[in-house]
C-alpha positions as CSV (number, residue, x, y, z in Angstrom):
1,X,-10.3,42.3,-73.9
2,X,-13.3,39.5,-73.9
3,X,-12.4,36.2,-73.4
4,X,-13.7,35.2,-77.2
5,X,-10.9,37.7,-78.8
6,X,-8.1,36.7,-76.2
7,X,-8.9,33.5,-77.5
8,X,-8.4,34.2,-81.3
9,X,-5.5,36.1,-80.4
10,X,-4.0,32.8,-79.0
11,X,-5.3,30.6,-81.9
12,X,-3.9,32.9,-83.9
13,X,-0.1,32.4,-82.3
14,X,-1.0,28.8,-82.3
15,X,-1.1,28.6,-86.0
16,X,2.0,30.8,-86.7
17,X,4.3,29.4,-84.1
18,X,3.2,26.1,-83.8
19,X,2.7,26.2,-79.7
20,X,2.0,28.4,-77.1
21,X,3.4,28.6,-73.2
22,X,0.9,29.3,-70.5
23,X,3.6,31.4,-68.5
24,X,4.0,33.6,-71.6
25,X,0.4,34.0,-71.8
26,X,-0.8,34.9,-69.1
27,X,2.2,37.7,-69.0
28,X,1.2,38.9,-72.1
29,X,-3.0,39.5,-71.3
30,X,-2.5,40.3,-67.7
31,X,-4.7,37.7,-66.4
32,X,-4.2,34.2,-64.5
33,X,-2.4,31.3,-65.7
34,X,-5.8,29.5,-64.9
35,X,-7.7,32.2,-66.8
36,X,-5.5,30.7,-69.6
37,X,-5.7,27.0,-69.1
38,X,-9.5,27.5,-69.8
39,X,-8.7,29.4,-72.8
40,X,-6.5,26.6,-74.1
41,X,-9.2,24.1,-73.0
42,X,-11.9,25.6,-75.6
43,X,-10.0,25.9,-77.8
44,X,-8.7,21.9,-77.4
45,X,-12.5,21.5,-77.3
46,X,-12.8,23.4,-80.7
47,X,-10.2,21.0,-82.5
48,X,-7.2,23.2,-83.0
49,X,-4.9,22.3,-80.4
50,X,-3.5,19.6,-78.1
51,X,-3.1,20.7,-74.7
52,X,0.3,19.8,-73.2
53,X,2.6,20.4,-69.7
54,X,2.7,24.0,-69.8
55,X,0.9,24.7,-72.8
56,X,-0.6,23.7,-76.1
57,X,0.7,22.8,-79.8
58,X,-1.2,23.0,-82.5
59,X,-3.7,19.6,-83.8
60,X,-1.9,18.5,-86.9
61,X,-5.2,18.7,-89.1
62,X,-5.9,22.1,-87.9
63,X,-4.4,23.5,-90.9
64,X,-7.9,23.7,-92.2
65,X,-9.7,27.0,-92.7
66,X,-10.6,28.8,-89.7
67,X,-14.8,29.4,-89.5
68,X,-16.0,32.4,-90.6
69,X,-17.4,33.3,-87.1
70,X,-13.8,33.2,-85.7
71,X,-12.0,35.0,-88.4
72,X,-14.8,37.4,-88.0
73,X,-13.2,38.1,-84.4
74,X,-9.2,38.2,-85.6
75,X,-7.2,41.3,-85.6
76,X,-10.7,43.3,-86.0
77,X,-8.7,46.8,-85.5
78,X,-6.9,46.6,-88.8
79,X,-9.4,45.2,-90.5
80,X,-11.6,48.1,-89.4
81,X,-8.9,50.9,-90.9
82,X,-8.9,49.1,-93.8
83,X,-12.3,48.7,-94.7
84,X,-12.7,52.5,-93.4
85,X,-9.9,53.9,-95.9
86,X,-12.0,51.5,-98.9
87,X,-15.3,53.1,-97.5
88,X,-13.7,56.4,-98.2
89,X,-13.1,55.3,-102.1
90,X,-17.0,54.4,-102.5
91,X,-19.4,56.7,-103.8
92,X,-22.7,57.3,-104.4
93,X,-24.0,55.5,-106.9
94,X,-21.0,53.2,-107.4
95,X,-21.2,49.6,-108.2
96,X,-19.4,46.8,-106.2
97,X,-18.5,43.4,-105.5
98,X,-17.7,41.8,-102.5
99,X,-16.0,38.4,-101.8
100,X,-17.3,36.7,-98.7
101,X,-13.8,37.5,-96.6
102,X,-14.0,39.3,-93.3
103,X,-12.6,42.2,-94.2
104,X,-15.2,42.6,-97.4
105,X,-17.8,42.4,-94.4
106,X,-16.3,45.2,-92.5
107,X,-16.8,46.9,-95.5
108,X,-20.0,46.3,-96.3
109,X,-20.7,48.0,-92.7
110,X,-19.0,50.9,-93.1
111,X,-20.2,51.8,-96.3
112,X,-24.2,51.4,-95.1
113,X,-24.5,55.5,-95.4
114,X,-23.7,55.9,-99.1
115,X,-26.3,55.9,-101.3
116,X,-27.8,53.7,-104.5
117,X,-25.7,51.3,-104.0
118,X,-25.8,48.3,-106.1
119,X,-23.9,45.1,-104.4
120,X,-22.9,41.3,-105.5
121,X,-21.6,39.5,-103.1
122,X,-21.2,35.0,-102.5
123,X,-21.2,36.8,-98.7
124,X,-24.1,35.1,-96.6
125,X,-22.7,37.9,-94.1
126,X,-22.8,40.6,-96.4
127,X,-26.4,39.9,-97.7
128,X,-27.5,39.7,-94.1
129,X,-26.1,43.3,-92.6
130,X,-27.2,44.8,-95.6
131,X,-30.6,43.1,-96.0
132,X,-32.1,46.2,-94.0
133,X,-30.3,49.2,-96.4
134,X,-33.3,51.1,-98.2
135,X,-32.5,52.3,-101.9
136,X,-29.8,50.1,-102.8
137,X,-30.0,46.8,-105.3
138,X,-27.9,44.1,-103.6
139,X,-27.5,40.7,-105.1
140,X,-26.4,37.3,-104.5
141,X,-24.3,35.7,-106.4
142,X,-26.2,32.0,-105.9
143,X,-24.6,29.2,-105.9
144,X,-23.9,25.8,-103.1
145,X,-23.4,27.2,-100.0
146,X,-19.9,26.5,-98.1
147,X,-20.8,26.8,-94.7
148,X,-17.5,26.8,-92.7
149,X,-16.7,30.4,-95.2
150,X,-20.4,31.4,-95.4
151,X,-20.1,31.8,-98.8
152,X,-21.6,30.5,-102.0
153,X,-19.6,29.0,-104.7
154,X,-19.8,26.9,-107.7
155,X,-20.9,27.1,-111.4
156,X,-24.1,29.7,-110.8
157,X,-21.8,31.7,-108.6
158,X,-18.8,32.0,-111.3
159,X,-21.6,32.9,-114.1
160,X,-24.0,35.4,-112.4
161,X,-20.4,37.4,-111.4
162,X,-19.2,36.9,-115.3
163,X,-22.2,38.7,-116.7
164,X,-22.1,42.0,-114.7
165,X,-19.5,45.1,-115.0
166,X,-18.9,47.0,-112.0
167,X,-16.8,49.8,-111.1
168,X,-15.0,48.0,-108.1
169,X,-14.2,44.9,-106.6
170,X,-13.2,44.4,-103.4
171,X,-11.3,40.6,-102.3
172,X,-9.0,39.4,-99.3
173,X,-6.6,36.4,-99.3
174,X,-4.9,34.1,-96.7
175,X,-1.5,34.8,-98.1
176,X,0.8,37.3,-99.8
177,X,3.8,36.2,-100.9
178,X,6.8,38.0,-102.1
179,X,7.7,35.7,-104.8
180,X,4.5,33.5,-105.3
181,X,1.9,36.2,-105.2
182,X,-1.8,36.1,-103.9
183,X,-3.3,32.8,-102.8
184,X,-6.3,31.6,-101.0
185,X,-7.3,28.0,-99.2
186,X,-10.2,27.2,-101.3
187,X,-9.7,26.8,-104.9
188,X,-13.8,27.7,-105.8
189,X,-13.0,30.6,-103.9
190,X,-10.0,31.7,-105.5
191,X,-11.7,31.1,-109.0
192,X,-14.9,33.0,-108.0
193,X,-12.4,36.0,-106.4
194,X,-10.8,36.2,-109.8
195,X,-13.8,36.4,-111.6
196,X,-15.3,39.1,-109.2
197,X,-11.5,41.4,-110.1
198,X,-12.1,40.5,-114.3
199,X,-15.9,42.0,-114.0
200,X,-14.1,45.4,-112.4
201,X,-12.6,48.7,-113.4
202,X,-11.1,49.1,-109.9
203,X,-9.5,45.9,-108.5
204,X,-9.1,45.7,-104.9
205,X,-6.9,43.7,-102.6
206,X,-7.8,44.2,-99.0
207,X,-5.2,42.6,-97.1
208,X,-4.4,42.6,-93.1
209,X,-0.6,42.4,-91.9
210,X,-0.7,38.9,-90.4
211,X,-0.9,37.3,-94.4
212,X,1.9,38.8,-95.8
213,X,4.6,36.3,-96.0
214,X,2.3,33.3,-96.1
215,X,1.3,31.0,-99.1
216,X,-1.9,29.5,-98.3
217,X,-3.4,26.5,-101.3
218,X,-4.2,27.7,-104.6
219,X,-3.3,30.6,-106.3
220,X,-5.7,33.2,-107.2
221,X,-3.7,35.6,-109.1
222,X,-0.6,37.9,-109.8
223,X,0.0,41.7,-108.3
224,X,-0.2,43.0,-111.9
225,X,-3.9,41.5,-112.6
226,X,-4.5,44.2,-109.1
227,X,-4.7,47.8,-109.6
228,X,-5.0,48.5,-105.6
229,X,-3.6,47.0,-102.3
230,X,-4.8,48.4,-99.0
231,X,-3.5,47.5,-96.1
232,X,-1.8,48.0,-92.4
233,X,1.4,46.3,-93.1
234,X,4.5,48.5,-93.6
235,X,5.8,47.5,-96.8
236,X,9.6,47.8,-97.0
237,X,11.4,48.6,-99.9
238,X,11.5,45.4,-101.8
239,X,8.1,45.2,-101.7
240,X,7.1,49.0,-102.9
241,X,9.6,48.7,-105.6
242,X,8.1,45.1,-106.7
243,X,4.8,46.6,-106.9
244,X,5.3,49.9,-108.6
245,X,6.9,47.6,-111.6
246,X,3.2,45.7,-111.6
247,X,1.5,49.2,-111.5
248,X,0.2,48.3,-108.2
249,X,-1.2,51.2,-106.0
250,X,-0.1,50.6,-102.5
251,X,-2.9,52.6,-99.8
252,X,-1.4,52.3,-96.2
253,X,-4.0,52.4,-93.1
């Protein structure tokens, strides 16, 4: 493992558990307790934690979104059999819209074989690894950039999305909740990711385990305006039942 994902991983346990032990840590990748100490040092350095005797707990303002570029590096494996199972569903021909998530961009790379393609995405990502894919029509949304997401948002954004129809649209979330449904931590983004899922036949939720369970700020819809969830989480019985009364098609990776 590179140092860069061991040190999302840890980031990542920051933000669920609140702290991290070195001990534990060093257990858990194999490698010193040193080798960890300068893992919990960058990522002091970064803002997100406060180093203490043994270990680190989390900065109290580092609720904040996470970058782009670091998300970009979380729990890549099940974002990658997700996007490959959605990849599967596209075909030639078909037209999409992306949000500006992760997992939309993991996507956007495995479809890059298909062909006419058409594309609207807010991804900054997304417009970049596809800027070099011959015989497809890919458009930006426009719109004020948001640089810590990459993404464009705002008033341009919301309209340009309102005024096309197209077969299916692909968003991610920060949380899933059981009795509060899908939210996100930016409400522009949350209003543009609804507006991408009303301009689509096929509504897509891409969704990794780790946001299941978690309410992030704003809400961005219900699990009956969906008609799709793909994901790596194994859904008990509660939840298979509660979507099958909102006609919700469950696809596990």
């Amino acid at each position: 493992m590179l140092a860069a994902e061991r040190r999302n991983e840890i980031l990542t346990q920051l933000r669920q558990e609140g702290r991290v032990i070195v001990a534990d840590l060093s257990k858990k990748y194999d490698v010193t307790e040193e080798t960890i100490r300068r893992d919990l040092e960058k990522i002091e350095q970064d803002g997100f934690a406060e180093r203490t005797y043994g270990g680190a707990v989390l900065k109290e303002n580092s609720k904040d979104e996470l970058p782009f570029l670091v998300r970009k590096r979380a729990n890549v494996e099940a974002k990658k059999r997700i996007a490959a199972r959605i990849g599967g569903m596209i075909e030639d021909g078909d037209r999409i819209m992306l949000d500006a998530s992760t997992t939309a961009l993991f996507v956007a790379k495995q479809i890059r074989q298909k062909k006419d393609i058409t594309v609207i995405t807010n991804s900054i990502e997304i417009l970049l690894e596809l800027s070099d894919v011959e015989g497809w029509r890919v458009m930006s949304t426009g719109g004020t950039l948001r640089p810590e997401a990459l993404s464009l948002l705002g008033y341009q954004a919301e309209r340009m999305v309102s005024e096309f129809y197209v077969d299916k649209a692909i968003i991610s979330c920060k949380g899933i909740d059981f009795h509060k449904g899908i939210s996100d931590f930016n409400e522009r983004e949350s209003g543009l990711k609804k507006q991408m899922l009303a301009s689509a036949s096929t509504r897509i939720l891409a969704v990794d385990g780790n946001k299941f369970g978690k309410v992030s700020f704003t809400k961005i819809l219900d699990f009956a305006e969906l008609d799709m969830i793909v994901t790596d989480y194994e859904l008990d019985e509660a939840w298979l039942e509660k979507l099958e009364d909102c006609k919700v098609e469950v696809v596990a990776v």
